[in-house]
N, C-alpha and C positions, 0 to 999 in steps of 0.2 A: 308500611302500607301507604301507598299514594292518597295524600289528599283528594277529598271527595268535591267534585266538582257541584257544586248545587244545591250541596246536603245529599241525605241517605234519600230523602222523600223524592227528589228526582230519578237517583238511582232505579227504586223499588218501584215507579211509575216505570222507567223505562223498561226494565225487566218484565213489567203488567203488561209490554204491550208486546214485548217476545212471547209469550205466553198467550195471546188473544190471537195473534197469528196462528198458533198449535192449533188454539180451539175452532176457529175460524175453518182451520182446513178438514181437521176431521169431521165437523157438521157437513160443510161443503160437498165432501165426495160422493155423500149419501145425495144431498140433493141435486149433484148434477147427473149421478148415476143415468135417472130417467131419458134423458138428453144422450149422452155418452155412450148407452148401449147399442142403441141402433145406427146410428151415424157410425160408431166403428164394427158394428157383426158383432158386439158380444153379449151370449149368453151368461143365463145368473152364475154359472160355475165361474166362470172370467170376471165379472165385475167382483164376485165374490176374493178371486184368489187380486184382484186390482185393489179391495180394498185393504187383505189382508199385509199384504205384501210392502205395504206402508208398516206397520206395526212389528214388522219382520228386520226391516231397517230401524226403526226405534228401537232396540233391542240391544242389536251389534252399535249402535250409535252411543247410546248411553254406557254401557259397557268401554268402548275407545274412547268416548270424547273426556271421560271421568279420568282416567288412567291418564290420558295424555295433558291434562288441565292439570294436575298435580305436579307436572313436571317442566312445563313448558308457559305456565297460566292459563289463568281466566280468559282475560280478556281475548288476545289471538283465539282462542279455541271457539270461544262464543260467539267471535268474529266469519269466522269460518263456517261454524254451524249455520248462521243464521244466512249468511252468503248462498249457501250451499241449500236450502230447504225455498230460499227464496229463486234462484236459477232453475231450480228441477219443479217448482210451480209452475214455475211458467213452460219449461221443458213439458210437463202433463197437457199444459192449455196447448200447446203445437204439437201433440203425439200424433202423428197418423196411424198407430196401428196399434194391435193388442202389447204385442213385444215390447214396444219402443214405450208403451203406458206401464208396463211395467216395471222396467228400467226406472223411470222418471219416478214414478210411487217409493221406487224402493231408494234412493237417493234423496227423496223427499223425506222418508221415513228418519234415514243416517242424520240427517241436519238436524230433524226434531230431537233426537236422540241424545246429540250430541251438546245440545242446549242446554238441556233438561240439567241436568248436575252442575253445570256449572251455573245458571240462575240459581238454585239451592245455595249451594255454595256464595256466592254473590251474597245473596239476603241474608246469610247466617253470619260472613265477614264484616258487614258493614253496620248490623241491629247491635243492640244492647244486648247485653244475656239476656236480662230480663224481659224484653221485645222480641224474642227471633222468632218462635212460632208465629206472632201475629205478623212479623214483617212479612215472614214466605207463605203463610194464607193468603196476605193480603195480596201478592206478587200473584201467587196463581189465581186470583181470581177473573187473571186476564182470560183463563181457559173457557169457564162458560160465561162470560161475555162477549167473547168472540163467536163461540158455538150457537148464541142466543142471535147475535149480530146477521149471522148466514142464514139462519132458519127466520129470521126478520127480513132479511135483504128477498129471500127467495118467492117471500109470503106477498111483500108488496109489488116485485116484478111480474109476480103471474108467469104465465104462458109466454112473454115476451124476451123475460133473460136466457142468454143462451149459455150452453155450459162451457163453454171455454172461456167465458167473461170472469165466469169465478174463479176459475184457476187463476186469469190473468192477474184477478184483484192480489189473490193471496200469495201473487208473487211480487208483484211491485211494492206493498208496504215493506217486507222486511227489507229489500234492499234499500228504501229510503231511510230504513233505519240503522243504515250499516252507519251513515258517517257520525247519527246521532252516539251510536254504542262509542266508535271510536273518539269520538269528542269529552262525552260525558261520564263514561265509565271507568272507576278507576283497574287497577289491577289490584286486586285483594289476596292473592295466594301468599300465606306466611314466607317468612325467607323459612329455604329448608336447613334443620340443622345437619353441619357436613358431618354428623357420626351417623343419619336418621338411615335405619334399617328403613330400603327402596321396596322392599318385596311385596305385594298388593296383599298376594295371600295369606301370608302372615299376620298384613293387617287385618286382613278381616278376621282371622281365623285363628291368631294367637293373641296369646294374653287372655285369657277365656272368655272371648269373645265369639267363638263357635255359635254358643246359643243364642246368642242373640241375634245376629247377622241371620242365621236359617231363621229364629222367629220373624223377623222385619221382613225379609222376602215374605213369607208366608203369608203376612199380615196385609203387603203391597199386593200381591196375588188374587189373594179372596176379595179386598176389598174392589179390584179393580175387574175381577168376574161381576160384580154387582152394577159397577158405576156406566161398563162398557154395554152390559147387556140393556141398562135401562136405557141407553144414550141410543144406543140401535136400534132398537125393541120399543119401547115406550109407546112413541105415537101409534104404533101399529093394530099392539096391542088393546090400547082402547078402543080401534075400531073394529077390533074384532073380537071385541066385548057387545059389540053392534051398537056404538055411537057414530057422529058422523065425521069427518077427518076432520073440521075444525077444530071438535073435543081434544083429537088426540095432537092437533098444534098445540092447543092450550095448556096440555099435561107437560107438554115437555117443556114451553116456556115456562110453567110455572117450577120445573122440576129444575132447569138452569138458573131462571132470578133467586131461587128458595137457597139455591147451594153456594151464591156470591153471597148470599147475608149469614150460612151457616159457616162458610171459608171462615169469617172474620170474628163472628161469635165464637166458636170452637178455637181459634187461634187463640183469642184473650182470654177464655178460660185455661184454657193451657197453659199460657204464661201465669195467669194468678195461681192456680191450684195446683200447678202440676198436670201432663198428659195422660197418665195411666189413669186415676178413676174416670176421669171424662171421658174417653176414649172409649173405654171399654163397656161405658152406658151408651154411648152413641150408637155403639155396635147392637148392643142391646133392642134398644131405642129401631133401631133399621130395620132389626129381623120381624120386627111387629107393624112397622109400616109394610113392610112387603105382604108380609099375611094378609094384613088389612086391605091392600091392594088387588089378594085376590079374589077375597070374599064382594068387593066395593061394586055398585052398580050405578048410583045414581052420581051425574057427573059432580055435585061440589062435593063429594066425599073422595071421588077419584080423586079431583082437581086438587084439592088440603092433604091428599097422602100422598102424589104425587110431589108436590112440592116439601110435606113430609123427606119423603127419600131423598130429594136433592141434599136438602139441606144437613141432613146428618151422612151422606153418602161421602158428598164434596169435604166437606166441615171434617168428617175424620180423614180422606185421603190428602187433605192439605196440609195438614196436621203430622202426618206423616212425612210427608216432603221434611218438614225438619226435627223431627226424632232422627230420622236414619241418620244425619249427617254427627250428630252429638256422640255417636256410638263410637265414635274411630278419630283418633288423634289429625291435627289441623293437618298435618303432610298429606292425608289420604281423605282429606273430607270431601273433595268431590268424589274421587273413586269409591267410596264407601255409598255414598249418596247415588252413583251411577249404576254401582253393581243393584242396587233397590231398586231403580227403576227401571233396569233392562229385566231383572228376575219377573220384579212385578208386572211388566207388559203381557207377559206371557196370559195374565187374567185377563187384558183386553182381546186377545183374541180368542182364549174360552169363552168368555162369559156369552158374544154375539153367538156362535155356531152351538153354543149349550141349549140358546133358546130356539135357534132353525133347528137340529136336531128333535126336539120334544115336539114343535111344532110339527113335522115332519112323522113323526110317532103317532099323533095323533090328539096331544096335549090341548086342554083349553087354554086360553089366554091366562085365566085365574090360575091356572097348575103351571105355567111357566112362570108367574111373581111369585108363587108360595118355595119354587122350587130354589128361590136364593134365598130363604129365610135361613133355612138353616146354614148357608155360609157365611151369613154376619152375624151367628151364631157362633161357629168355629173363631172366625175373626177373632172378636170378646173374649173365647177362651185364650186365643193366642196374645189380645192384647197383656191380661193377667199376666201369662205366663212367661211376658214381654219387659213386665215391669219389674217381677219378682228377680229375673233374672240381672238388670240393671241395676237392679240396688244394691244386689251382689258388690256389682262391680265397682259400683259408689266407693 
């Protein structure tokens, strides 16, 4: 392994801030939507299929950029990703047309995607054993910092920021962070051993590793039906609880700062006690905030469950970030790591259209938060059934 230029604590900064760009841009689309739809003709089906459509390239990104990082490395791959999420940023801020926006989204989406496993992988190569959950908590916390950063930036600009300003922003950082990555990051991919069976499938799926891989998808899945739909949903929802829209800025600021302090808390409990019982209380621990959330009317009970959810929402999906990768031998730890979170995306884009759906049915606001309770319910059982099965394999 190449010497670390700076220590691990630069590395894991730099990575924090690949990760605030992610975050940065999915808060972002939402608020430049308002802006974005009438200057280009689009109706809510289009912004709808514009935002999805990012999440669609996340998918196929994590998936390729996983596979391809095991084989070729980290570093180039993350190099690439982040090149690639930062050009098609700014390609969205210059779209003139529906088409050409969604071109740009979905190229955007590949970059993010492509990152995503290889920062995992990154944080897991370079921590202590005893450190890694809290290194790669610590790493993604760039996500809702950046997402806190947008829904900040857009609060203080008013009526004045225009929507192509934000695209432009969340294009220009990661390019200026292309020369930082290449300066300071080392390349962490083990040498591969030349007898190492190459086959992905096998990695995930032999050596009775089956169960476990479908468990960890399923686990990424449900949790990130919860985390997408509150991220989308959240503010809205309070106000159509009948508060008034600064209530529901507040909810989700508090639901973003609550979930960078539960990243890190959740992380070092994980490291001291092990992931399985925490985890699976956290899950617990969600399904009763969300209930709570739909019975809640007066705003600091909102405001305290609110930031409830963040905190044990983020705190177990970061947490997750590095279970997946411990599952599957170092040749395949980002592919292992990537196939999790291309499976698991698939929850960001149920969990948003779960709750336009219900709403759409005619759901109260309170009946669209109760109606994730019982999938961080399921979660907790899957965590269980997540653990029992690793120990197995211990």
């Amino acid at each position: 392994m190449a010497r670390i230029k700076g220590g691990a604590g630069l590395v894991v900064f730099v990575c924090f801030l690949i990760a605030a760009v992610e975050g940065y841009d999915i808060q972002a689309f939402g608020v430049a939507a308002p802006g974005m739809a009438p200057e280009l003709g689009l109706g809510p089906s289009q912004i709808g299929w514009a935002a999805s459509i990012a999440m669609v390239g996340l998918v196929i990104g994590a998936f390729g950029g996983g596979w391809l990082a095991d084989r070729v490395g980290r570093k180039p791959v993350l190099l690439g990703s982040v090149a690639l999420f930062g050009l098609f940023s700014l390609a969205t801020a210059a779209a003139p047309s529906y088409e050409i926006l969604l071109w740009a989204r979905f190229a955007t989406g590949l970059g993010f995607g492509g990152a995503m496993p290889n920062l995992i992988a990154v944080a897991m190569e370079i921590s202590r054993p005893e450190r890694r959950t809290a290194t790669v908590t610590a790493m993604f916390c760039g996500m809702p910092v950046g997402g806190a950063s947008a829904a900040l930036i857009a609060r203080l600009a008013g009526e004045g920021l225009e929507w192509r300003t934000i695209f432009v922003a969340g294009g220009v950082v990661p390019l200026l962070l292309l020369p930082v990555i290449l300066l300071l990051l080392p390349e962490t991919r083990p040498e591969p051993h030349p007898e190492a069976d190459r086959n992905t499938v096998r990695a995930l799926f032999g050596e009775g590793r089956a169960a476990s891989t479908v468990l960890v998808w399923a686990a990424f899945m449900l949790t990130l039906v919860v985390l997408y739909l509150a991220l989308n949903w959240l503010p809205t929802l309070v106000v159509d609880k009948g508060h008034p829209p600064s209530e529901g800025f507040a909810a989700a600021m508090a639901f973003n700062a609550a979930g960078v302090v539960g990243s890190l808390t959740m992380g070092a409990i994980s490291d001291r006690m092990g992931w399985r019982g925490p985890l699976a209380l956290a899950y617990l621990a969600l399904a009763a905030a969300m209930a709570g959330l739909a019975a809640a009317d007066a705003p600091v009970a909102i405001l305290a469950l609110s930031a409830a959810a963040g905190f044990l929402v983020m705190g177990a999906q970061f947490s997750l970030y590095a279970v997946a990768p411990m599952l599957y031998p170092p040749d395949f730890r980002a592919a292992g790591a990537g196939a999790a979170v291309g499976v698991g995306r698939l929850g960001s884009i149920f969990g948003p259209l779960i709750a336009g759906e219900l709403r759409s049915a005619g759901a109260s606001p309170g009946e669209v938060f109760f109606s994730v309770a019982p999938v961080a319910l399921a979660a907790a059982a899957i965590l269980v059934a997540l653990g029992r099965t690793t120990r197995r394999l211990s």
